[in-house]
N, C-alpha and C positions, 0 to 999 in steps of 0.2 A: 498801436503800441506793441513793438514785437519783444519782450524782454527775455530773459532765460527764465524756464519754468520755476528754477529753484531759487530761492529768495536770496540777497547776500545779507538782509537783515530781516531777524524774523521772531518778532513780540508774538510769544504764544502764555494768554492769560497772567500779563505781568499786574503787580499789585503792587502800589507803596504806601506805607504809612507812615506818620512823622506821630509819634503819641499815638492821640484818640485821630488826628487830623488822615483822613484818605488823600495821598495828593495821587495817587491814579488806582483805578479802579477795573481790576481785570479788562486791562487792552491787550488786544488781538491783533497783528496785522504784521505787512510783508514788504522791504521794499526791494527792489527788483535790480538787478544789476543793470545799467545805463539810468534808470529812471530817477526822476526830481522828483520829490515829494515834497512840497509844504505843510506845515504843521502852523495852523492858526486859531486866535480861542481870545477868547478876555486874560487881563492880568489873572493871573493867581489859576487858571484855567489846565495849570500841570503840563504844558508845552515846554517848555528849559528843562522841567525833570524828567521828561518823559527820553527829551536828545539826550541829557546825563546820564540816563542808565544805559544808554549803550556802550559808554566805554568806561562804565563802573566809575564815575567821580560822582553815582547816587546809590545808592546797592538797590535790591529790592526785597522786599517780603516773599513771595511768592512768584510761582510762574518762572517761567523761563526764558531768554533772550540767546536767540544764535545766531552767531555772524559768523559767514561762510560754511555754517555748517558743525560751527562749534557752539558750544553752551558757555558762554561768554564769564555768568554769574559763578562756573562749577570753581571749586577750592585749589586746582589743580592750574588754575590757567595764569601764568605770570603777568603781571597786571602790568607793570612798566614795558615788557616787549609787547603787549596787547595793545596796550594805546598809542606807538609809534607804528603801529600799522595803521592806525584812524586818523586822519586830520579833520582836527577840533579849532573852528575857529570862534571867539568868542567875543561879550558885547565886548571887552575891553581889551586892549591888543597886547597886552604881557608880553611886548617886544623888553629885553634885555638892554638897559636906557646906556650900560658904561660898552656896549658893545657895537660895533658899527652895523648898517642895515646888513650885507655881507656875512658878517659872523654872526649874527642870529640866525641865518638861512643856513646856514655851515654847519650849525650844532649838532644837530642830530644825526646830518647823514655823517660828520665825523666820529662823532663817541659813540652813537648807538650801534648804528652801520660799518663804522669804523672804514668809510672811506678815504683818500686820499685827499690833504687842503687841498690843490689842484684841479685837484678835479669836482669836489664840494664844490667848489669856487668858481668852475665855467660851469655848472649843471646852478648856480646859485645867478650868474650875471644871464643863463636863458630865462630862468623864472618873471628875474625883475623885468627883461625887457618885455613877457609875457602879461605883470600887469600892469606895463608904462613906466614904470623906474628905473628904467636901464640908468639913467646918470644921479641918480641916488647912490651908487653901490657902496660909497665910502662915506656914505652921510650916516648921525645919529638918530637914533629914532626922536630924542630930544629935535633936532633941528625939518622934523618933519610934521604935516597935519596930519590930524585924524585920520582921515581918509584914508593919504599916501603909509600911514602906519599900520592899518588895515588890510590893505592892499598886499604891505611887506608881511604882515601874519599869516594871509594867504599863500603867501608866493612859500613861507614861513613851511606849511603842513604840505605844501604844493612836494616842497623836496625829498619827503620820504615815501616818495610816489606810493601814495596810499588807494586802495581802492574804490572809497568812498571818504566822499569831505559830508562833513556833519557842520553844519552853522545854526550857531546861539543864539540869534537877534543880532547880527553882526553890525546893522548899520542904527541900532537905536543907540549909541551915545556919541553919533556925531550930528554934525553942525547937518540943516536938508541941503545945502548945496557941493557939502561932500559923499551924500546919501547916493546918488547918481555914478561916483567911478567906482563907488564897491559893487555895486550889482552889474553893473555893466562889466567885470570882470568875472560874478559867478556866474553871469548872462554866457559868457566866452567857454566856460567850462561846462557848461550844459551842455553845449552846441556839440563841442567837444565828444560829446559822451558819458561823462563823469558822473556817477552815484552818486547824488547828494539828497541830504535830507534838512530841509532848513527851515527852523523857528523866524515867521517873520510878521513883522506886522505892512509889509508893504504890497498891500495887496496887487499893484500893476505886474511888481517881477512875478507875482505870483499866478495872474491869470498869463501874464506871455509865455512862463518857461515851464510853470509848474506839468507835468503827467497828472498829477494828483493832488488833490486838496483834503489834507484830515482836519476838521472844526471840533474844535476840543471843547468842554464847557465840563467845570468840576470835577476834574480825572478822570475824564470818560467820552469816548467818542459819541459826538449829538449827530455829525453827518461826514460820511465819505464819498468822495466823488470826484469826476473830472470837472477842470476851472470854467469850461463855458457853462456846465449844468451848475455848478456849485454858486456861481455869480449870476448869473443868468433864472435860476428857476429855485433858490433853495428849499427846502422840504420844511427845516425847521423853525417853530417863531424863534428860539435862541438865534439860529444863524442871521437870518433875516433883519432880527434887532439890531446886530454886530454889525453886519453890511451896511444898514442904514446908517448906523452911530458911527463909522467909518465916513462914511459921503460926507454927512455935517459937517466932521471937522477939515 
């Protein structure tokens, strides 16, 4: 793994608390410009919030988060131009239902970016045909599945050519036989190059493509490591239980 020395994402000693409840617990850690990280752990195990603080839809208590070098949490950083450099894809696809697939992909490079519809609009029909929709363009998200709606949220964060895509658990509120053209799409963007850090519970994408596996358990990292060691040999009885209780099902 050759990555740049300087992290483009980089948890130093972050903390969150909800009340009395810890949902993470001074984590530490760096993710690398090219490199996949998967983030895996039990429900409730502070993975979702842990992806949420980095483009502040969770704040934190303490500690600090920088991305590229900036201090992400500081009072000074415009939070709407901050999160149009991140693409956030999510479990649910918040595609825009009265808008066509097309004009959801349009949005932001036109109002945020303020590029031209025309060209929004051929930089939006490369996306789709990149992850198989090219003859969706003018369809509703209404008239689409799960999946193929998925697909368009990616293609969605794809447009404001962001440096790193961050995924939520993107493919746990679909159908398992649409579970296959979402990853096999973030499969494409790995290959590619592309920074991403992704909450998953699908452990295959995760031994193929992952660089690195973080196993989370009660806000706090139990083990980090690469996917053959991680799967192959884990250190912890948590991990171990998780992999096993994994297999069963």
């Amino acid at each position: 793994m050759n990555f740049s020395k300087e992290p483009l994402i980089a948890f130093k000693d972050v903390s969150k608390w909800y009340g009395q409840y810890r949902a993470l617990g001074s984590i530490s850690a760096d993710v690398h410009k090219g490199e996949v990280v998967v983030v895996c752990g039990p429900s409730g195990s502070g993975k979702s919030t842990l992806i949420r603080t980095v483009n502040r839809l969770e704040e934190i208590q303490s500690g600090a988060i920088h991305f590229d070098g900036k201090d992400v949490h500081a009072s000074s950083v415009d939070i709407n131009k901050f999160r149009s450099q991140v693409g956030f894809v999510f479990q649910s696809f918040n595609l825009f239902p009265h808008l066509s697939v097309a004009q959801n992909i349009m949005l932001g490079p036109v109002n945020v970016r303020k590029q031209r519809r025309a060209e929004a609009r051929t930089r939006a029909l490369e996306l789709l045909d990149r992850v198989g929709l090219a003859s969706k363009v003018d369809a509703f998200p209404g008239q689409l599945s799960g999946g193929q709606q998925q697909r368009v949220a990616i293609a969605r964060a794809l447009a404001m050519d962001p440096p790193v895509m961050l995924f939520d658990e993107p493919t746990s509120a679909l159908d398992p036989e649409m579970v296959g053209e979402v990853l096999q799409v973030m499969k494409s963007l790995a290959r590619d190059g592309m920074t991403m850090m992704c909450v998953t519970h699908e452990m295959n994408f995760a031994r193929e493509v992952a660089d690195r596996v973080w196993f989370m358990d009660q806000g706090s990292f139990v083990e980090v490591g690469v996917p053959d060691e991680f799967f192959s040999k884990p250190t912890s009885e948590r991990a171990r239980k998780f992999l096993s209780d994994l297999r069963t099902h």
